[in-house]
Structures are given as C-alpha cells and as structure tokens.
C-alpha positions in Angstrom: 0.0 0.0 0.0 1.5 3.6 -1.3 1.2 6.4 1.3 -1.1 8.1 -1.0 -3.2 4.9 -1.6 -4.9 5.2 2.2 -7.6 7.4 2.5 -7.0 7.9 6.7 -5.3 11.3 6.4 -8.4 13.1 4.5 -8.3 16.3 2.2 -9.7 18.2 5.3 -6.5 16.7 7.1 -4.2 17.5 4.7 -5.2 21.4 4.0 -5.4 21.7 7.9 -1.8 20.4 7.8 -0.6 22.8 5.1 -2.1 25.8 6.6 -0.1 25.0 10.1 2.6 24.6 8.3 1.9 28.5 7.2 0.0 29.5 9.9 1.7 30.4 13.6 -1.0 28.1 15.4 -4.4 26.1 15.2 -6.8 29.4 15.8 -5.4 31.3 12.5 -5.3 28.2 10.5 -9.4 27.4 11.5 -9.7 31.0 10.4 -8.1 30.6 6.9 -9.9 27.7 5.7 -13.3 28.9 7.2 -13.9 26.2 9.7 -14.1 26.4 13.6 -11.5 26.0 15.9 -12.9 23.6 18.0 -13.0 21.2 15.0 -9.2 22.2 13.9 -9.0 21.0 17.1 -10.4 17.7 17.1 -9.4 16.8 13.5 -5.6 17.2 14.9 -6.2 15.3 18.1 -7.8 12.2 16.1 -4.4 12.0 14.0 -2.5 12.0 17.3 -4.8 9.1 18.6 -4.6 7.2 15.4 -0.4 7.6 14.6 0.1 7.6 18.6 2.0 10.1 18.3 1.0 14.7 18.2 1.0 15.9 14.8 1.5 19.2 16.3 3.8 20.9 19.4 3.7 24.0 20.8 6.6 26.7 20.6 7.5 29.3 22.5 8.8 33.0 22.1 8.7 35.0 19.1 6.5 38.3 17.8 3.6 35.8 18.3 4.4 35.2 22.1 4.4 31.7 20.8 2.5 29.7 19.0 2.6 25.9 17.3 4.6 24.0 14.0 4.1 20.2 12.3 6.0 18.0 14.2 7.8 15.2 12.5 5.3 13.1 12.2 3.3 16.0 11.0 5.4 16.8 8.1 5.4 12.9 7.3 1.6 13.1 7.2 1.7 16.2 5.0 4.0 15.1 2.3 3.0 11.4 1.7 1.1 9.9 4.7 2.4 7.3 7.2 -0.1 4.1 5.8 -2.0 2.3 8.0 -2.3 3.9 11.6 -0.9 1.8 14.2 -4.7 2.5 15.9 -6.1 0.8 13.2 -8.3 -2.3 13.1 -6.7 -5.0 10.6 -8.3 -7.9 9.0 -8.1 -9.9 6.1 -11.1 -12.1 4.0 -12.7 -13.2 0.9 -14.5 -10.9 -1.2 -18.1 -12.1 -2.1 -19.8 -9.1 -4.5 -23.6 -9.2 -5.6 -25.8 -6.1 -4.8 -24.8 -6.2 -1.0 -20.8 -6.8 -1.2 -18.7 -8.3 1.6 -15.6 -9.5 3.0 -16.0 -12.9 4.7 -13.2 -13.3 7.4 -11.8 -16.1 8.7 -12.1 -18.2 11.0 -16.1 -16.2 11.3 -18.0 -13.1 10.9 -18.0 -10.5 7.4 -18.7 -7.2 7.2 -20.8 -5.2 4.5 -18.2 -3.2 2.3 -18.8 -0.7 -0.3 -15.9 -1.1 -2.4 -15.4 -3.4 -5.8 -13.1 -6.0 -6.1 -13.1 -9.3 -7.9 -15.3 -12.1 -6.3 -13.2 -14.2 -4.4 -10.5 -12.2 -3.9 -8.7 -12.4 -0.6 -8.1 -8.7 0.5 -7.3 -6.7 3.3 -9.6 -3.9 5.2 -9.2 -1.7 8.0 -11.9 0.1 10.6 -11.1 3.6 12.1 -11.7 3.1 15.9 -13.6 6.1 16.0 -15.8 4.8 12.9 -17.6 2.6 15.5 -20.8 3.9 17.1 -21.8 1.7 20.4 -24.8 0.6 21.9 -25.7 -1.8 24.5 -28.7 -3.2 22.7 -29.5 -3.3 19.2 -31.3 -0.9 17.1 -32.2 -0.2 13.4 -29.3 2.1 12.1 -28.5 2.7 8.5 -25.3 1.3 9.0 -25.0 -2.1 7.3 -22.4 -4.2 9.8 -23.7 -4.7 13.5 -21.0 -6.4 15.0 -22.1 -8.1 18.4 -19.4 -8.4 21.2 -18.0 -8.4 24.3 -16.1 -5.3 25.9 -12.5 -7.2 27.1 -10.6 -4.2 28.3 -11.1 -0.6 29.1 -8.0 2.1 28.8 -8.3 5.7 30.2 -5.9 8.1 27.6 -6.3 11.1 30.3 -7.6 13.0 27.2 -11.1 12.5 27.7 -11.0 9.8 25.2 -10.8 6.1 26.1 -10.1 2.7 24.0 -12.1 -0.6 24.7 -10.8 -3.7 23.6 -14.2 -5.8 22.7 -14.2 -9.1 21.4 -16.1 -10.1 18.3 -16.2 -13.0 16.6 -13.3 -14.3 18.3 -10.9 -11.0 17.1 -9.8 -8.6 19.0 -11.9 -5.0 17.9 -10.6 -1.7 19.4 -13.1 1.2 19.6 -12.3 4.9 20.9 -15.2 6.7 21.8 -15.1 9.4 25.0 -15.2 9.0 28.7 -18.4 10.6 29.1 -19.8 7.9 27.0 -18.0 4.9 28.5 -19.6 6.3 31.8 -22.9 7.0 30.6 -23.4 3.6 29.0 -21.5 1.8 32.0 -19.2 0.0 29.6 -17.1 -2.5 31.7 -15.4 -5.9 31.0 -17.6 -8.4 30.9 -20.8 -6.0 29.2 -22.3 -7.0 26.4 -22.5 -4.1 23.3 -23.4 -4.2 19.7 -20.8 -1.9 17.4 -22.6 0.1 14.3 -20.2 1.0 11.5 -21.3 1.9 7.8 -20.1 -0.4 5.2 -18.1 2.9 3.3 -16.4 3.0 6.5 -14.8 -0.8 5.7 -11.4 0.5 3.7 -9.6 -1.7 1.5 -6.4 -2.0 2.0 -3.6 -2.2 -0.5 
C-alpha cells in the first residue's frame, strides 16, 4: 500500500496540515480555511490518537508570544502519509460481490463493504476506531455491519477519550469513543454491546 493509496489522512486533514505549516497556530489556520476551531482541534487530536504520536507541538517566544509547528510526524503526514495507523483495526477475507458486497473473514464473521473487487479475492480492510458507534442493545441504524461483542478491556488516555478492547467473533476489535460515553453507558469488562459502522467506512487495503 502507497502512502497516498490510504484514504486515513483526509483532504480536510491534509489542508489543515498545510495551513499550520503557514500559519503560527491552530486558531489562524481554522480562520483561513473557514472552519471552527474547536473542529481544527479535534481533527488534529484524532491524527494524534490514530499515529500515537501529536501531529502538532507548541513553541514558545517570538512576535507571536508563541504559537505551534508540524511535528515530524506532522510533516510525514503532509508530504505522503504514514499508511496504515498503528490504531487501526486490521483484518483480512474473501470478497463475495452481488448487490450487497462483503468481506468474509476467517475463522467467522463479514462485514458489509462498499468497495469493488473481484469475487473471491482475498483482501485486506481496516476500521477507524472512532468509525464505531456503540450501543448496548441493538437498534435499526442505516449502517449495514452490527457487529455483536463483548467489551474485554477498558483504557483511560487522560484525554477524555478512552479505547475498549471488545471481542467479536473471536478477534480482538478496538473502539475509541469518550469517557463521558464509556460512563454514561456503564461500559465495563464483561458487558455486552453491539458496534454500528457503515459499510463505506470498511477501507480496502492495498
């Protein structure tokens, strides 16, 4: 898979990136391409979760009384991309087309994709954590794959965000999603929760 090929760094991403790289911080970049801070804001932070690394760091001094710059992994992300996010869910299947298209993993489960590729053809896809909407029972959604499971793990980031580790069909499925909502739907190990994620949200890989 080229750099270029992934689509986890998105056009929104990328301009935000070139504008900081312009721009002495996040506030007067979110004012030059017309969007609002508080989204500059999140749209950097989700990088950071996804590359475990910041994409930005803050910098002191200067006629600006400081201000912020691309941090290595910033200007990797900027030229080319970095490929498949260490974050990233990973798995590999069969391709089975038709009107409803799917990848059949192995050793179970599939998940409704949106891509073409020819049938039978083993490829690989990937899941944004944050992609994932949870529930704790099951609802009518227009997103295509319900993935039934069990939450395995729970880890704090001391962000506000947290990452559970849910098990479903036998593979490991990580899920970020914020405190407030780990709290309000009391997700602990051991509870039971049905993942929602559209079938464009299913990337092929490679």
């Amino acid at each position: 898979m080229t750099a270029r090929d992934d689509r986890w760094v998105t056009p929104l991403d990328r301009r935000l990136l070139g504008r900081l790289a312009k721009e002495p911080n996040a506030a007067s970049a979110a004012r030059a391409l017309g969007v609002g801070r508080d989204r500059v804001v999140y749209r950097l932070a989700r990088l950071g979760r996804l590359y475990g690394a910041p994409v930005v760091e803050a910098v002191r001094g200067g006629p600006g009384y400081g201000g912020s710059r691309l941090t290595r992994l910033g200007r990797s992300l900027l030229r080319a991309g970095s490929g498949l996010p260490p974050a990233a869910n990973r798995w590999s299947g069969v391709y089975r087309g038709g009107p409803s298209p799917r990848v059949a993993l192995s050793p179970s489960g599939e998940l409704a994709v949106a891509f073409r590729a020819p049938d039978g053809a083993r490829v690989d896809v990937g899941v944004d954590p944050e992609a994932f909407v949870v529930g704790r029972r099951k609802v009518s959604l227009s997103a295509r794959n319900v993935l039934e499971g069990t939450v395995e793990g729970v880890r704090t980031k001391g962000d506000g965000t947290s990452v559970l580790r849910v098990l479903w069909a036998r593979r490991p499925v990580r899920v970020a999603l914020t405190e407030g909502s780990v709290r309000r739907l009391r997700l602990a190990v051991g509870a039971r929760v049905y993942l929602y994620v559209k079938a464009v949200a299913v990337r092929r890989l490679g």
